[in-house]
PyMOL Python script that loads the backbone (N, CA, C, O; Angstrom):
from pymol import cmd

cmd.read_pdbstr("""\
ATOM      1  N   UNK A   1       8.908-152.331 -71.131  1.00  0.00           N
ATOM      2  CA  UNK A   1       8.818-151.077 -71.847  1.00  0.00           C
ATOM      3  C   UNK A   1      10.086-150.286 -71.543  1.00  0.00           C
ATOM      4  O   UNK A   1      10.796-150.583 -70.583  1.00  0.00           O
ATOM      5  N   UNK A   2      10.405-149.132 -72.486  1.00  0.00           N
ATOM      6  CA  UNK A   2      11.725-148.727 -72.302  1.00  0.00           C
ATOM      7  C   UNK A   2      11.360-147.442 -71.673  1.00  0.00           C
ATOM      8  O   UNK A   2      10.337-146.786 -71.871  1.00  0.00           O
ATOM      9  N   UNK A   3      12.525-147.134 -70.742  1.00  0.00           N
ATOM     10  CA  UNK A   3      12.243-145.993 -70.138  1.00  0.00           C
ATOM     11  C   UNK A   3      11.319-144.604 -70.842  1.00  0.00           C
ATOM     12  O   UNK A   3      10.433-143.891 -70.372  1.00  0.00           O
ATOM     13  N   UNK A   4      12.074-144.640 -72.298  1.00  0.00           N
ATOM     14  CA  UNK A   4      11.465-143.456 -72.998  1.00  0.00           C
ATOM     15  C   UNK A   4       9.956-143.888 -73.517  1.00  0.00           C
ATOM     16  O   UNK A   4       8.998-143.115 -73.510  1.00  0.00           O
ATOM     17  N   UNK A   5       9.929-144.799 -73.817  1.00  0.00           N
ATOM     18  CA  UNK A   5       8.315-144.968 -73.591  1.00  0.00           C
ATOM     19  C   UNK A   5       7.711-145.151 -72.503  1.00  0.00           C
ATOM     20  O   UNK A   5       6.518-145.404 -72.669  1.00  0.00           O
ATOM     21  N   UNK A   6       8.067-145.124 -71.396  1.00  0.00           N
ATOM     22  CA  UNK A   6       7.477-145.597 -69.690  1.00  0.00           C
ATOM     23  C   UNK A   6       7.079-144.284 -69.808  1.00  0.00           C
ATOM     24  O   UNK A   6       5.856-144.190 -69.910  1.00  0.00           O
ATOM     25  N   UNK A   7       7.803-143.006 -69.836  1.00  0.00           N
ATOM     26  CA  UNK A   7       8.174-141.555 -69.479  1.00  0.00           C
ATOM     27  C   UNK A   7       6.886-140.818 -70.651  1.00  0.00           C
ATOM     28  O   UNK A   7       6.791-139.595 -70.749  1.00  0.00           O
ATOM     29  N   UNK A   8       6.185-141.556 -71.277  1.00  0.00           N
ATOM     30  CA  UNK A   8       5.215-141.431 -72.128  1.00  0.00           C
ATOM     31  C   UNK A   8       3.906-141.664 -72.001  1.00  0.00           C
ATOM     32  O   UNK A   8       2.910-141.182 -72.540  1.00  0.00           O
ATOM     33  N   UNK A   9       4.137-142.736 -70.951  1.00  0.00           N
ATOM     34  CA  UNK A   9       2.199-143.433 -70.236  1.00  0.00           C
ATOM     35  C   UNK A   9       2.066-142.494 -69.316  1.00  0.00           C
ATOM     36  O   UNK A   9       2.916-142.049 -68.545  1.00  0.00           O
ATOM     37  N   UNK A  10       0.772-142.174 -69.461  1.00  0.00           N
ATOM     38  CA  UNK A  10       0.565-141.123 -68.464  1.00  0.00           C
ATOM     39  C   UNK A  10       0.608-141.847 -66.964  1.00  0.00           C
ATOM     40  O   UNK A  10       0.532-143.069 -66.835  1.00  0.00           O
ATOM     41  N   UNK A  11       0.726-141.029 -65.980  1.00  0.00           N
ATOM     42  CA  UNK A  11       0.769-141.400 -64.135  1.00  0.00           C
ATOM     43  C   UNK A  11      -0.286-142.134 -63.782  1.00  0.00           C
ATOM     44  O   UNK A  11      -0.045-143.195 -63.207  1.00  0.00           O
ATOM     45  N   UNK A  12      -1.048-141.929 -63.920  1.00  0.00           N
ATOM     46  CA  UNK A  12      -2.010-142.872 -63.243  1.00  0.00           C
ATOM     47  C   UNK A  12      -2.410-144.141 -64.286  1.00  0.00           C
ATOM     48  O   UNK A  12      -3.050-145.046 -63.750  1.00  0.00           O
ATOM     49  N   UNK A  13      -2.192-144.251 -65.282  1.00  0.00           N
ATOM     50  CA  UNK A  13      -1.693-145.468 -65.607  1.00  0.00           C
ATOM     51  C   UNK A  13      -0.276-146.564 -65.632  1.00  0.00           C
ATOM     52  O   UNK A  13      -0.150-147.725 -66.020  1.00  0.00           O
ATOM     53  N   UNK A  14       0.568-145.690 -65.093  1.00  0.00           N
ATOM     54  CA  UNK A  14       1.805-146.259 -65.300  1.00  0.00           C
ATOM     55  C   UNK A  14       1.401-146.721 -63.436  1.00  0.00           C
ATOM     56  O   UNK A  14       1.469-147.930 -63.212  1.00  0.00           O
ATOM     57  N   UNK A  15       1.102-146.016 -62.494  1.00  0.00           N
ATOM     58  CA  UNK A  15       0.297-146.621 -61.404  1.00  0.00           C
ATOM     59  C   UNK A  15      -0.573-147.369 -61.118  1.00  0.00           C
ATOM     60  O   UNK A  15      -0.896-147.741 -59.990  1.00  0.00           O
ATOM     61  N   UNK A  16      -1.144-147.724 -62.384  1.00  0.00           N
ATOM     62  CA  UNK A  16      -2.344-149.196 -62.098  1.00  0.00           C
ATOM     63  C   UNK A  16      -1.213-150.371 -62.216  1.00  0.00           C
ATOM     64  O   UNK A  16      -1.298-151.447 -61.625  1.00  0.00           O
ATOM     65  N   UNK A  17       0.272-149.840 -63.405  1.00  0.00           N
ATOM     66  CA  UNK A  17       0.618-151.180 -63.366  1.00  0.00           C
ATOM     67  C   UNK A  17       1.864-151.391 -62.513  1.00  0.00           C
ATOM     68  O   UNK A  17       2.688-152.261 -62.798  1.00  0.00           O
ATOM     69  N   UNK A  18       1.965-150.732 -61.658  1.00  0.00           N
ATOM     70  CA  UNK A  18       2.513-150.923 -60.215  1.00  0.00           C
ATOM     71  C   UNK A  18       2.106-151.906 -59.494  1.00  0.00           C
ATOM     72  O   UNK A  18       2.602-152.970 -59.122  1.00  0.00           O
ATOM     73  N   UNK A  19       0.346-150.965 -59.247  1.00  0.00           N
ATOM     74  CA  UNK A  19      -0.266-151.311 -57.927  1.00  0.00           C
ATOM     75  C   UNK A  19      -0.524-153.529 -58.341  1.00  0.00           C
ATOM     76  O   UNK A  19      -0.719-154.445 -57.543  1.00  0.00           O
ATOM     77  N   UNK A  20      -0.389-153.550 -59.844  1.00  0.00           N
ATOM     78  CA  UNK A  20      -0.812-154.876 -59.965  1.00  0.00           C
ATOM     79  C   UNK A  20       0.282-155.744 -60.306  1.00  0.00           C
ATOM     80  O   UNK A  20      -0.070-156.922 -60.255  1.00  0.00           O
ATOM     81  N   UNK A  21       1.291-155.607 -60.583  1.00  0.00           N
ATOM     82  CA  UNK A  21       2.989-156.020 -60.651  1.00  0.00           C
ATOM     83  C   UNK A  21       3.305-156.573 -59.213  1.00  0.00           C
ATOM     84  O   UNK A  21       3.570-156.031 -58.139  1.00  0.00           O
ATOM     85  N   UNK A  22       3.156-157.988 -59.670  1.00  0.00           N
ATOM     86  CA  UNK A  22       3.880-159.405 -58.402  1.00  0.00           C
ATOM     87  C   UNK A  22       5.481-159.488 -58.618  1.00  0.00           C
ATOM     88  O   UNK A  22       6.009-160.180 -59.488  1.00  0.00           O
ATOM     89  N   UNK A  23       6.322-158.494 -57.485  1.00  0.00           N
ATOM     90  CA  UNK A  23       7.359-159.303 -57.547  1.00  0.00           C
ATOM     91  C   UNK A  23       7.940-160.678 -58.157  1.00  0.00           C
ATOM     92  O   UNK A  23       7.514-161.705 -57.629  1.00  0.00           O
ATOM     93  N   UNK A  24       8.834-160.805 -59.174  1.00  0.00           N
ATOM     94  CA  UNK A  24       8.748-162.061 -59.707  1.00  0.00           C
ATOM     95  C   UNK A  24       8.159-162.461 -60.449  1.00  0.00           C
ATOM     96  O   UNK A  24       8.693-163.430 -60.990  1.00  0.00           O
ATOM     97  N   UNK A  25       7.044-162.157 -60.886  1.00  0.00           N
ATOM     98  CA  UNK A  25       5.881-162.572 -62.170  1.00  0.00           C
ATOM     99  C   UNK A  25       6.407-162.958 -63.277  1.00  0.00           C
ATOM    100  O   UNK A  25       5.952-163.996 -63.759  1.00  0.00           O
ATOM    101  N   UNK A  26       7.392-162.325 -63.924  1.00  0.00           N
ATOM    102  CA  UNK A  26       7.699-162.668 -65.159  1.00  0.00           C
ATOM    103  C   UNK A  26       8.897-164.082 -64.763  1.00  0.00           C
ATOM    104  O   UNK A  26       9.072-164.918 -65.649  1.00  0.00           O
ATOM    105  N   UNK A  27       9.426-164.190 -63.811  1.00  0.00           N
ATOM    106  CA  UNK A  27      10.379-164.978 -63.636  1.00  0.00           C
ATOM    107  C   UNK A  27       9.596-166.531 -62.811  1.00  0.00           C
ATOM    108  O   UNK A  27       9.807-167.623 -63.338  1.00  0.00           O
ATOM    109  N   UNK A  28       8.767-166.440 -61.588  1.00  0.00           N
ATOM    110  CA  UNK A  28       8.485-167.242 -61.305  1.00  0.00           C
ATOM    111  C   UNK A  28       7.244-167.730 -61.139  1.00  0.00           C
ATOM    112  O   UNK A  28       7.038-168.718 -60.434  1.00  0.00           O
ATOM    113  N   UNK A  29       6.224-167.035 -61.820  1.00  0.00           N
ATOM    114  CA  UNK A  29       4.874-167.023 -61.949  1.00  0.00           C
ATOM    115  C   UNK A  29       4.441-167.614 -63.570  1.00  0.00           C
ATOM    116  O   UNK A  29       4.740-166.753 -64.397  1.00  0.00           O
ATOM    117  N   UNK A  30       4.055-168.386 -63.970  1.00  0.00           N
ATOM    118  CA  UNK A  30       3.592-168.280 -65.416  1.00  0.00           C
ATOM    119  C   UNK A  30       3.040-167.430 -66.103  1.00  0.00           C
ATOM    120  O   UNK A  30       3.197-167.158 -67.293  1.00  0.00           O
ATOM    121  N   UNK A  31       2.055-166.788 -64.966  1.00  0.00           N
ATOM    122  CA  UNK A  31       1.137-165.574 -65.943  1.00  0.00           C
ATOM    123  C   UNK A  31       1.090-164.511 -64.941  1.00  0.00           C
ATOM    124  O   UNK A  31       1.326-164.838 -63.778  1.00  0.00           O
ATOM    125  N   UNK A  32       0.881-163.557 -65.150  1.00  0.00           N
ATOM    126  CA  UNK A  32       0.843-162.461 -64.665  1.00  0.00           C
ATOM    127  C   UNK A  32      -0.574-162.689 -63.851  1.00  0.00           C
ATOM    128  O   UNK A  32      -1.063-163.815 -63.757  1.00  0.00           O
ATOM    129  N   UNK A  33      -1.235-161.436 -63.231  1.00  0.00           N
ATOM    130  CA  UNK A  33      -2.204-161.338 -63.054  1.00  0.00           C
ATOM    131  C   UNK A  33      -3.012-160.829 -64.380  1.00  0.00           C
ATOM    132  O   UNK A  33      -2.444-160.161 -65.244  1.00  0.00           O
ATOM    133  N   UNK A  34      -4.613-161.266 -64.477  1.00  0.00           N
ATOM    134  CA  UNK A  34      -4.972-160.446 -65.270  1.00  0.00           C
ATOM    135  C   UNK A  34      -5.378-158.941 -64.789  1.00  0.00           C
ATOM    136  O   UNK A  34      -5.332-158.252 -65.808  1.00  0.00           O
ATOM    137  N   UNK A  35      -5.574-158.525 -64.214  1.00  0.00           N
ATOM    138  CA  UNK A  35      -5.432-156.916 -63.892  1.00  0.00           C
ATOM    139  C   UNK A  35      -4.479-156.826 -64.536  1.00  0.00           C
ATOM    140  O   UNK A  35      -4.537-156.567 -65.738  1.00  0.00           O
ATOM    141  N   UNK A  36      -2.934-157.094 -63.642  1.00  0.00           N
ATOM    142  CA  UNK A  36      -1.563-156.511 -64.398  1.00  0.00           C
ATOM    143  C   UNK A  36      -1.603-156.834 -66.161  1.00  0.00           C
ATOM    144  O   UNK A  36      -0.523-156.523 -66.664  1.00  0.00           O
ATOM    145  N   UNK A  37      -2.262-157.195 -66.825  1.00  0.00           N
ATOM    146  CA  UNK A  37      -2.395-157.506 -68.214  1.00  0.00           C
ATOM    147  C   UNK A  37      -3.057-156.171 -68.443  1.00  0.00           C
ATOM    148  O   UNK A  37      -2.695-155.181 -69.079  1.00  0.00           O
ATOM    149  N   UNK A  38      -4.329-156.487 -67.606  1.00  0.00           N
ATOM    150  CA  UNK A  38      -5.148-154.960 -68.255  1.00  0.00           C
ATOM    151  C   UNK A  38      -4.553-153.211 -68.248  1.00  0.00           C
ATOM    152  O   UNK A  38      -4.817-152.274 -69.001  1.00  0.00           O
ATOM    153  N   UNK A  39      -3.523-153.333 -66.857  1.00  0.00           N
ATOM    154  CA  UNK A  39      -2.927-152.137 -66.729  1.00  0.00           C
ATOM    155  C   UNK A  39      -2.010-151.650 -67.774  1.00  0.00           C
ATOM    156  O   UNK A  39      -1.671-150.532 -68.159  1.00  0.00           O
ATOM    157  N   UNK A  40      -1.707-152.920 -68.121  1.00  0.00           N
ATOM    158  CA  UNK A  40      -0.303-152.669 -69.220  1.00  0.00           C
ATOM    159  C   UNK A  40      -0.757-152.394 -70.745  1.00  0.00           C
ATOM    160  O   UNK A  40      -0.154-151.853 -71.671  1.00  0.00           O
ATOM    161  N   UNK A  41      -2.199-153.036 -70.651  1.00  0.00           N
ATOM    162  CA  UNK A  41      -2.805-152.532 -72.038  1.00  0.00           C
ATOM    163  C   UNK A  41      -3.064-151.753 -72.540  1.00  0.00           C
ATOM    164  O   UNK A  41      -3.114-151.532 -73.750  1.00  0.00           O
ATOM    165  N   UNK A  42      -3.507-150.583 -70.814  1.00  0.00           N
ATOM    166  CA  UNK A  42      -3.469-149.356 -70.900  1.00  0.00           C
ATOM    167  C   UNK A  42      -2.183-148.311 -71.440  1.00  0.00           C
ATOM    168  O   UNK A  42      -2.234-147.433 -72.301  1.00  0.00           O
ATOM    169  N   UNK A  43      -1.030-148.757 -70.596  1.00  0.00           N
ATOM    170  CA  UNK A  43      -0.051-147.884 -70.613  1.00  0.00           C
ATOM    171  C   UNK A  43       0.558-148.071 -72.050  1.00  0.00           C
ATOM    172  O   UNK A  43       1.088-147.107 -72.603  1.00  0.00           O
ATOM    173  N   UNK A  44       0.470-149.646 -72.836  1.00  0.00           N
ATOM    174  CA  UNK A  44       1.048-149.482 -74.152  1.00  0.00           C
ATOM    175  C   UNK A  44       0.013-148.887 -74.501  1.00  0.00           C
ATOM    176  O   UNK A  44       0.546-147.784 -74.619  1.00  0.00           O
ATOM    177  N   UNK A  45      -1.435-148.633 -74.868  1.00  0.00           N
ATOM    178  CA  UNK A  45      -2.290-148.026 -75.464  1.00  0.00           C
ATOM    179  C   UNK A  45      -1.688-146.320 -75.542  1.00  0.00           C
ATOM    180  O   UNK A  45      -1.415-145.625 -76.520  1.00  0.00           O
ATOM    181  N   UNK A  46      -1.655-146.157 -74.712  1.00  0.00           N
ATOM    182  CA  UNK A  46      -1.768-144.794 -74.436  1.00  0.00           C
ATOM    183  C   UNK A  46       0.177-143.967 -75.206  1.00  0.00           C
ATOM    184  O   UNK A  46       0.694-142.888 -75.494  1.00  0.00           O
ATOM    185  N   UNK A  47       0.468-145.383 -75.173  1.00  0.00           N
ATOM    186  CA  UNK A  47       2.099-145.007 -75.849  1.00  0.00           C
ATOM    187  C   UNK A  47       1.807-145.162 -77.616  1.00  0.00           C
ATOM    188  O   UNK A  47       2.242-144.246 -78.313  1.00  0.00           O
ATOM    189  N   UNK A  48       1.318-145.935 -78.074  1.00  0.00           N
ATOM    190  CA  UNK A  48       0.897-146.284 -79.332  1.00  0.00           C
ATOM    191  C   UNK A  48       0.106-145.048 -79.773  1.00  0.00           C
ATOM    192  O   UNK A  48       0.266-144.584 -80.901  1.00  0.00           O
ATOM    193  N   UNK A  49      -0.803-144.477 -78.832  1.00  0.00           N
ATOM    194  CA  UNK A  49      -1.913-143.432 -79.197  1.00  0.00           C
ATOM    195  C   UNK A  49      -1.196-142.287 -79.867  1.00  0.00           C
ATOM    196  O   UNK A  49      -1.577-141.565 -80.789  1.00  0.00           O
ATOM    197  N   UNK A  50       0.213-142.293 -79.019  1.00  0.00           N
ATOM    198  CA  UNK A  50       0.946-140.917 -78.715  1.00  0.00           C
ATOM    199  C   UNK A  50       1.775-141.094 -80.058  1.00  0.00           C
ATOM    200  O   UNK A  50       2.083-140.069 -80.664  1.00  0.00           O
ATOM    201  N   UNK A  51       2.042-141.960 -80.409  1.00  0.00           N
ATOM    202  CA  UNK A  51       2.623-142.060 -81.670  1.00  0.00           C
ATOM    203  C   UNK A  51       2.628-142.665 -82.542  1.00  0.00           C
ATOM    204  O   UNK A  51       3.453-143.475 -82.964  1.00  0.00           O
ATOM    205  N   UNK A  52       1.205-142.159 -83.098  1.00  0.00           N
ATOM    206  CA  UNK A  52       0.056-142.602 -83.768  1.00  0.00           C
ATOM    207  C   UNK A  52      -0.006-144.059 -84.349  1.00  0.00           C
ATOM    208  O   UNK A  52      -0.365-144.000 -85.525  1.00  0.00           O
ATOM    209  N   UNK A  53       0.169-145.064 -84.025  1.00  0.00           N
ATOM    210  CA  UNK A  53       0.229-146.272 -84.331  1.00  0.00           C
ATOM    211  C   UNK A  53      -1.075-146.802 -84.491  1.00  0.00           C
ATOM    212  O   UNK A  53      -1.464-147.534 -85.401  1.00  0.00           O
ATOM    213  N   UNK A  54      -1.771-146.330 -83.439  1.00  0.00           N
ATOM    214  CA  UNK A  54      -3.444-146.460 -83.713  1.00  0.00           C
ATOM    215  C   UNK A  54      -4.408-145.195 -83.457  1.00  0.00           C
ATOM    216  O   UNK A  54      -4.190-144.046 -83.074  1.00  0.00           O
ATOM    217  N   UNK A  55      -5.362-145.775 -83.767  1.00  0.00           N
ATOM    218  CA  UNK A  55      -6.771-144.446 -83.778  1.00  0.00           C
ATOM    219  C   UNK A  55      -7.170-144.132 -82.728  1.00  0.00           C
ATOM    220  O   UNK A  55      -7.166-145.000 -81.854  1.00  0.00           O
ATOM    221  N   UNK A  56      -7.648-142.825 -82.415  1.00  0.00           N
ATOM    222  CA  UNK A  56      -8.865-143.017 -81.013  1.00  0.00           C
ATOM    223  C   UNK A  56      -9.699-143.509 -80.728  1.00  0.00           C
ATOM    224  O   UNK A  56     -10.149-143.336 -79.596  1.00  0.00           O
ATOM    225  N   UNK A  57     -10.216-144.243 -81.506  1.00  0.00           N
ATOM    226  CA  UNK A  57     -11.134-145.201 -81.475  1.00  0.00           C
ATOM    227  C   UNK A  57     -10.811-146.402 -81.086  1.00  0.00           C
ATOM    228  O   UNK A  57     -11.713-146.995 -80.494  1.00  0.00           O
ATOM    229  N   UNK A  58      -9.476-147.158 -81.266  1.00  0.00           N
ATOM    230  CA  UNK A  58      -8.632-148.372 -81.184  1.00  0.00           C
ATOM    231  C   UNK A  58      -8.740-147.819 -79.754  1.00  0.00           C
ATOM    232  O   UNK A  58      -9.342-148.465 -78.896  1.00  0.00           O
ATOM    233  N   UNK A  59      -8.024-146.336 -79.416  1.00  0.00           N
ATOM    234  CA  UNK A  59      -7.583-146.348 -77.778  1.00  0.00           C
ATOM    235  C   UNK A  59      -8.926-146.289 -77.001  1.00  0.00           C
ATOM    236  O   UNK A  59      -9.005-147.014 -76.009  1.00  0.00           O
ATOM    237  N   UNK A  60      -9.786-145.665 -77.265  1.00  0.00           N
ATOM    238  CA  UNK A  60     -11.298-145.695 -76.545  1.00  0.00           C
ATOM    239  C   UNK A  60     -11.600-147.551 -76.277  1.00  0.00           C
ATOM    240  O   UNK A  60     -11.772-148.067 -75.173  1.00  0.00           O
ATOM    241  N   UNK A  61     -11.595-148.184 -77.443  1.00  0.00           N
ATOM    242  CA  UNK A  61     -12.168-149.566 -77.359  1.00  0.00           C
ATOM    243  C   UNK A  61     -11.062-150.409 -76.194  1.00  0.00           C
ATOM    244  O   UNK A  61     -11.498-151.295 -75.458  1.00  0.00           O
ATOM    245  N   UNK A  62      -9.396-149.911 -76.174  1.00  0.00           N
ATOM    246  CA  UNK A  62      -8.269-150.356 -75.074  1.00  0.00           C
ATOM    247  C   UNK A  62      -8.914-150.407 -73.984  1.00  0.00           C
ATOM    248  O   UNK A  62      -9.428-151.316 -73.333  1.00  0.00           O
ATOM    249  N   UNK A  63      -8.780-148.860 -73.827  1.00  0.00           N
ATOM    250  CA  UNK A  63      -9.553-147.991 -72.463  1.00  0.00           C
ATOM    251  C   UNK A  63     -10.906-148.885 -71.731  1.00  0.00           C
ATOM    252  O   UNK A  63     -10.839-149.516 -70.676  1.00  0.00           O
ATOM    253  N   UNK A  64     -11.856-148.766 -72.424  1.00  0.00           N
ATOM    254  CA  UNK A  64     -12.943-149.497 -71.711  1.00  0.00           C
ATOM    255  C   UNK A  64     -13.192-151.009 -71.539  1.00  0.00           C
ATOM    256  O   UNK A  64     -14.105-151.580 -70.943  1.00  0.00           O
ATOM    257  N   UNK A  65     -11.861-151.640 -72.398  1.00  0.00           N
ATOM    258  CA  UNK A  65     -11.962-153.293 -71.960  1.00  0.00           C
ATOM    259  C   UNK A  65     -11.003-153.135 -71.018  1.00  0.00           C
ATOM    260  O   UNK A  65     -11.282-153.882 -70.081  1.00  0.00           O
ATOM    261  N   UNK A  66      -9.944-152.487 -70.795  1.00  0.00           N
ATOM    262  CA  UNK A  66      -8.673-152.448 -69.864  1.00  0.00           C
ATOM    263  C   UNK A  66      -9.950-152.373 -68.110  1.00  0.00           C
ATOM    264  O   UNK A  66     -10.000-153.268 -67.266  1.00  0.00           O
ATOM    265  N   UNK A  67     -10.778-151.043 -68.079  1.00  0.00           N
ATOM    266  CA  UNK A  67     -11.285-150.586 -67.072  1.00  0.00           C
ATOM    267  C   UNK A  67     -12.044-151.552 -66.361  1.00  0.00           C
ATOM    268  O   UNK A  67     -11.995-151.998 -65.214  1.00  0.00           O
ATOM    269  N   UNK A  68     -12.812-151.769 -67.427  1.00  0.00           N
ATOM    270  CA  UNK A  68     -14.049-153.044 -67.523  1.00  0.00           C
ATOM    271  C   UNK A  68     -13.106-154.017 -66.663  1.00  0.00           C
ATOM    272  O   UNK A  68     -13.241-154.089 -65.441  1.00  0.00           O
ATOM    273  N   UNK A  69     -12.321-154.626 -67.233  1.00  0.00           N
ATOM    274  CA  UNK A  69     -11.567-156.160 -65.834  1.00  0.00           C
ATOM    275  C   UNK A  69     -11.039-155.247 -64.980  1.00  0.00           C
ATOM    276  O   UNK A  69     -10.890-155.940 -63.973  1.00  0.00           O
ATOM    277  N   UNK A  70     -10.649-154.138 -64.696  1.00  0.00           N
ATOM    278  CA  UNK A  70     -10.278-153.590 -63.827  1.00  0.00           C
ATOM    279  C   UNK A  70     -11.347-153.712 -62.512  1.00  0.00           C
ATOM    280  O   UNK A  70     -11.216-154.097 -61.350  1.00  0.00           O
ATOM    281  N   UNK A  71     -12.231-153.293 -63.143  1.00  0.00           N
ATOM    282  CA  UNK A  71     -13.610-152.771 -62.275  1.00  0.00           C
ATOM    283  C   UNK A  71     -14.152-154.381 -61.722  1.00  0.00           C
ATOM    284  O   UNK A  71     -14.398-154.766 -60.579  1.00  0.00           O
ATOM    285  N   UNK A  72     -14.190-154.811 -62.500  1.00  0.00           N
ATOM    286  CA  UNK A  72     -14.752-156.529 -62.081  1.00  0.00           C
ATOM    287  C   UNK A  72     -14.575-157.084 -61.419  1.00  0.00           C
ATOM    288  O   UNK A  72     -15.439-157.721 -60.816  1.00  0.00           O
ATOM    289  N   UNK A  73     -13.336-157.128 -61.188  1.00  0.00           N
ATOM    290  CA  UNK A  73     -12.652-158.013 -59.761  1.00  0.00           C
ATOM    291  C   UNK A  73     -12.224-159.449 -60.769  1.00  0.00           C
ATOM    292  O   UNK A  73     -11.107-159.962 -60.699  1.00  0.00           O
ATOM    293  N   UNK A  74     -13.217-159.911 -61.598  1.00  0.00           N
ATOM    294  CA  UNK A  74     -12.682-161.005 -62.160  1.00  0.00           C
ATOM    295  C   UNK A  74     -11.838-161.064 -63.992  1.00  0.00           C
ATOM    296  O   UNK A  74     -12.334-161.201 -65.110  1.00  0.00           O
ATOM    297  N   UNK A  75     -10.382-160.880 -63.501  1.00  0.00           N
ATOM    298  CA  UNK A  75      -9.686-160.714 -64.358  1.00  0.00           C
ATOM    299  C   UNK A  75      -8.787-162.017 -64.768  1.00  0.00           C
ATOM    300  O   UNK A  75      -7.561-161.905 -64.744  1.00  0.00           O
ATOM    301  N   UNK A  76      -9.428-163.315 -65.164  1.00  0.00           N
ATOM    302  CA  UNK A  76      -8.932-164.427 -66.115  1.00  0.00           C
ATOM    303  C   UNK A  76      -8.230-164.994 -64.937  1.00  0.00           C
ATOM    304  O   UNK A  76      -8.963-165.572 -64.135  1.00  0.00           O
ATOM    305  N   UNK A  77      -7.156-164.957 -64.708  1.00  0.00           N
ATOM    306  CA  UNK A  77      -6.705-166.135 -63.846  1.00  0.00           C
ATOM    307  C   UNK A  77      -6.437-165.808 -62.770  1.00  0.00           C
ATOM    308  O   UNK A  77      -5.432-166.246 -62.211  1.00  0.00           O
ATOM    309  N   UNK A  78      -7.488-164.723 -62.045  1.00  0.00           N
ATOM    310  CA  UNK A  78      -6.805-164.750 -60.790  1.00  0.00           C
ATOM    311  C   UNK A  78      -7.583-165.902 -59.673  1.00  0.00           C
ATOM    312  O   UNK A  78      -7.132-166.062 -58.539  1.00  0.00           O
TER     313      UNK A  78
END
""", "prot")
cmd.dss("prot")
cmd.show_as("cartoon", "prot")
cmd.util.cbc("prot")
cmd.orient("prot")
């Protein structure tokens, strides 16, 4: 994501996809974590929301599948 859209996800989502970002992931990992998938779904959600690309309804339905594997512990390939 580009800075000017980073500077757009709100803080505590741009902090879920910190806390779940593996050094290296994109370079020597095949897949990310799925958390780090879900965090990022958030933070583009919430960038798309902002400029209107989708509905609140699109971002509500993001929001609660993003939380949902959040909350689970079991997020696809970990």
């Amino acid at each position: 994501m580009c800075p000017r859209h980073w500077r757009m996800v709100p803080r505590n989502f741009q902090n879920l996809v910190y806390r779940y970002y593996q050094p290296g992931q994109c370079e020597l990992s095949p897949m990310p974590s799925g958390k780090w998938h879900a965090a990022a779904d958030l933070a583009i959600g919430a960038v798309a929301l902002k400029e209107s690309r989708i509905s609140e309804e699109t971002y509500e339905r993001i929001k609660a599948k993003a939380r949902e594997a959040l909350a689970s512990g079991s997020c696809g390939n970990e």
